[in-house]
N, C-alpha and C positions, 0 to 999 in steps of 0.2 A: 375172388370169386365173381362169373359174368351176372350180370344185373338181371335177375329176371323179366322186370319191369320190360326191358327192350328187347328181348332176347327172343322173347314168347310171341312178338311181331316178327321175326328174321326165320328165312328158310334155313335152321342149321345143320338142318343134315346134307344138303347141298350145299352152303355158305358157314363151316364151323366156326363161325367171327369168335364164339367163346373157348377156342382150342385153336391158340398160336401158331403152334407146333404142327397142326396137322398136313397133310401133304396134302389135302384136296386145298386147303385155302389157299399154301404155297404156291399151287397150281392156277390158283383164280388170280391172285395177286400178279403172275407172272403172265398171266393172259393178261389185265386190265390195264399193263404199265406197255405191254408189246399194242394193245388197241389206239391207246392216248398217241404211244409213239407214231403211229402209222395213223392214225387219221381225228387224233385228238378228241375222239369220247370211245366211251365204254359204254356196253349193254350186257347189266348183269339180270339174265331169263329168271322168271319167276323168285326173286330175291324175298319179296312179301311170302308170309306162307297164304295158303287161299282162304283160311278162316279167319284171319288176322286182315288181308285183303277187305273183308266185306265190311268191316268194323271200320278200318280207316277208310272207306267210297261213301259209308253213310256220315263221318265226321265231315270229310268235306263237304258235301253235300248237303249239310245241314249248314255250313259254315258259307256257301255259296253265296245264299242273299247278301251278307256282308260285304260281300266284293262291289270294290270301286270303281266306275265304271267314268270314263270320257272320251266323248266323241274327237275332243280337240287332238291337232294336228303335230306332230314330233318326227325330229330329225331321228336319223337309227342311234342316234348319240345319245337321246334322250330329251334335247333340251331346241330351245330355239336355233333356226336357222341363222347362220353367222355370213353377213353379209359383207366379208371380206374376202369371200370367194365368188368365184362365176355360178350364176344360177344351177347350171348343171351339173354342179359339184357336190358328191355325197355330202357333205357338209349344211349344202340349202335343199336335201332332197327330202319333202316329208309325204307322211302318208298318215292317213287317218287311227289313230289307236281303237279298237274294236274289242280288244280283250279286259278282262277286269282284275284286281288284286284283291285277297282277303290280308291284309294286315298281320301280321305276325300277333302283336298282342291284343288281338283279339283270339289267338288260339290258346285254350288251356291248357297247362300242364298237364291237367290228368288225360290229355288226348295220347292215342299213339301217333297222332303228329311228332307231340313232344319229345317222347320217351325216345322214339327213332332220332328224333335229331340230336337231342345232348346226349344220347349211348356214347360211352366211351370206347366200345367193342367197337361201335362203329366209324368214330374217329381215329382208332388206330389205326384200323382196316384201310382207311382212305390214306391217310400219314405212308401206311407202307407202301401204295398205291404210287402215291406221288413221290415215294423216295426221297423224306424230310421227316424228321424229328416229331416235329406235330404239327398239326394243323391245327387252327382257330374258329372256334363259331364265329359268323359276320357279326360285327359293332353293332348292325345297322338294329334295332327292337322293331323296324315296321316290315325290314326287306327281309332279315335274317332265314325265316322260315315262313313261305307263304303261301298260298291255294291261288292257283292260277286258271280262271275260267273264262274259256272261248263259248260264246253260245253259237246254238246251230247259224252256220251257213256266213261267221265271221272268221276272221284272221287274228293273228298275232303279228302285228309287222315286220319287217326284218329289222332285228337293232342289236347291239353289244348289252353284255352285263356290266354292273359297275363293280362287281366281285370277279376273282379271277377263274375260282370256277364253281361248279355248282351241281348239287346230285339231284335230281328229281324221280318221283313215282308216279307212272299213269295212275289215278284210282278210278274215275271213268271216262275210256271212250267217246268218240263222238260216233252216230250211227255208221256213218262214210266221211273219209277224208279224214283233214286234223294232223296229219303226216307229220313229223318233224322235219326243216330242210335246215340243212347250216354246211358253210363251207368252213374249213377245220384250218384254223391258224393265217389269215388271211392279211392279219396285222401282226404287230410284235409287241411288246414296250418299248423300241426304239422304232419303230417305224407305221406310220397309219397306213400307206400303203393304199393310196387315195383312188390309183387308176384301176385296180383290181375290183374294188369295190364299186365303183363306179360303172364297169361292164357288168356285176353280177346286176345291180338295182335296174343297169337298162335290159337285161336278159341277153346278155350278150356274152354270156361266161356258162361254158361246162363244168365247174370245179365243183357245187354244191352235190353235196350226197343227202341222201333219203332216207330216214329211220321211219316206220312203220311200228310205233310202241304199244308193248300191248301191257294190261293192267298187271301192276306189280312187278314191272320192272324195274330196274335199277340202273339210271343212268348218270354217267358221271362225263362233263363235259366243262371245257374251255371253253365259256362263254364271254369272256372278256377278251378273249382274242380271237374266236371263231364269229362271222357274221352268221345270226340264225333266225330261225321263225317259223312259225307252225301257219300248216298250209289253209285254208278255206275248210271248214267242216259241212258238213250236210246232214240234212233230216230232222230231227228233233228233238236231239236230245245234247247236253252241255258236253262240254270237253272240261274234266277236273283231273289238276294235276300240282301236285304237293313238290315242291321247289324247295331244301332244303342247301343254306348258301354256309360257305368256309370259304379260308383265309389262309395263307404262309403266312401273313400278317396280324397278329392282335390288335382289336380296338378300330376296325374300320369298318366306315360308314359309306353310306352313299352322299352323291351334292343334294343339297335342300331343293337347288329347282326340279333335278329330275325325282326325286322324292315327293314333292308337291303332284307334282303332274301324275306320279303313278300311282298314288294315294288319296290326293287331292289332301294334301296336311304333309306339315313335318314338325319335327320338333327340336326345343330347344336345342339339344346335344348334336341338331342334324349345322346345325348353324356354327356354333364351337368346333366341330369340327372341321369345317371348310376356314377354320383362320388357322389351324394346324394338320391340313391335310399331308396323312401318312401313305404316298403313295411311291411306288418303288419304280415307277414310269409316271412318262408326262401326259398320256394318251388322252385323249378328247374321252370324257364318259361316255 
């Protein structure tokens, strides 16, 4: 029987997540695996219902101050510039981080943060999506599920995820701007792919696309192989938006340095796991 708890958050009469069988979801499902193919995320419209919508814009937004905030400087990798390349190499290019994290376990379970992220409905959904057995919540307790706030008139820099991909939900808007830009598979697991990346950071590459999300949407993207970043917002009001991370792998974490920096803390298990990192590529975080 579907979980009410998470269900009564999800549009199902446009998204039957609690009815397998149905041909509208076969339908959606067969759209969001032909979107991933051809340009590596999905946008699934109005996926929130709008009453459910206003209940998680005010959790985050209550949950906003919480967010960690530093001005200090990061490679799109996450972590210090590695001075075994040439200055002009994605690898030494950084830029200032602007945007802020709210921590995962600082969000409660009884949030519909929650409920959305550990639904089983909706790990299935995404499983069939990907075309895999099941997929995994992230190891990570800080990265796992998080509130990501650009305030007016900053950025999110361009950088990779340390997860392979990752759903998220606008909850609000910025007044102007805030755009989503990411160019879709840019790297591999077997290949960084250094020159490609290196034309998009000089603005020297047409390949990025532009998603314009609007609240309660549903988006599912390869962020660990797409380079991405939310554009410049404007006006006065924050950019909040619920990041909700999975795995083909169980029990993965993020590294403790880029966890420090995007937290400012990490914790014990983030350290134990960097002496047995479960990683299915070698790829720079």
């Amino acid at each position: 029987m579907p979980s009410p708890s998470s269900l009564k958050w999800i549009n199902i009469e446009k998204y039957p997540l609690g009815t397998p069988d149905a041909p509208a979801l076969k339908a959606t499902i067969d759209d969001v695996r032909a979107q991933l193919q051809a340009r590596g995320c999905a946008v699934l419209s109005n996926f929130i219902r709008p009453e459910a919508l206003q209940a998680m814009a005010a959790e985050a937004a209550a949950l906003a101050p919480q967010a960690y905030f530093t001005q200090a400087q990061a490679t799109v990798y996450g972590g210090e510039p590695d001075t075994n390349f040439s200055e002009d190499h994605p690898r030494r290019y950084m830029a200032k981080r602007q945007n802020g994290f709210v921590a995962g376990d600082y969000i409660a379970m009884s949030t519909g943060l929650r409920q959305i992220y550990h639904s089983a409905e909706l790990k299935g959904f995404l499983a069939s999506c990907m075309e895999v057995d099941q997929i995994h919540e992230f190891g990570d307790p800080l990265a796992q599920l998080v509130v990501n706030v650009v305030r007016p008139n900053h950025t999110h820099i361009w950088h990779f995820d340390s997860n392979e991909f990752a759903v998220t939900v606008l909850t609000q808007p910025a007044e102007a701007g805030g755009e989503f830009e990411y160019v879709p598979n840019i790297r591999s697991a077997n290949h960084e792919n250094y020159d490609a990346i290196q034309q998009v950071l000089e603005g020297r590459s047409d390949t990025a696309h532009l998603i314009d999300l609007r609240p309660g949407d549903l988006q599912i993207f390869f962020g660990r192989y797409s380079l991405h970043r939310v554009r410049p917002t404007r006006g006065t009001r924050d950019r909040h938006t619920a990041v909700l991370s999975y795995s083909k792998q169980a029990g993965m974490l993020g590294k403790p340095e880029k966890t420090a920096k995007i937290f400012g803390r990490k914790l014990t298990s983030h350290d134990a796991a960097e002496n047995l990192r479960m990683r299915d590529d070698q790829l720079t975080d």
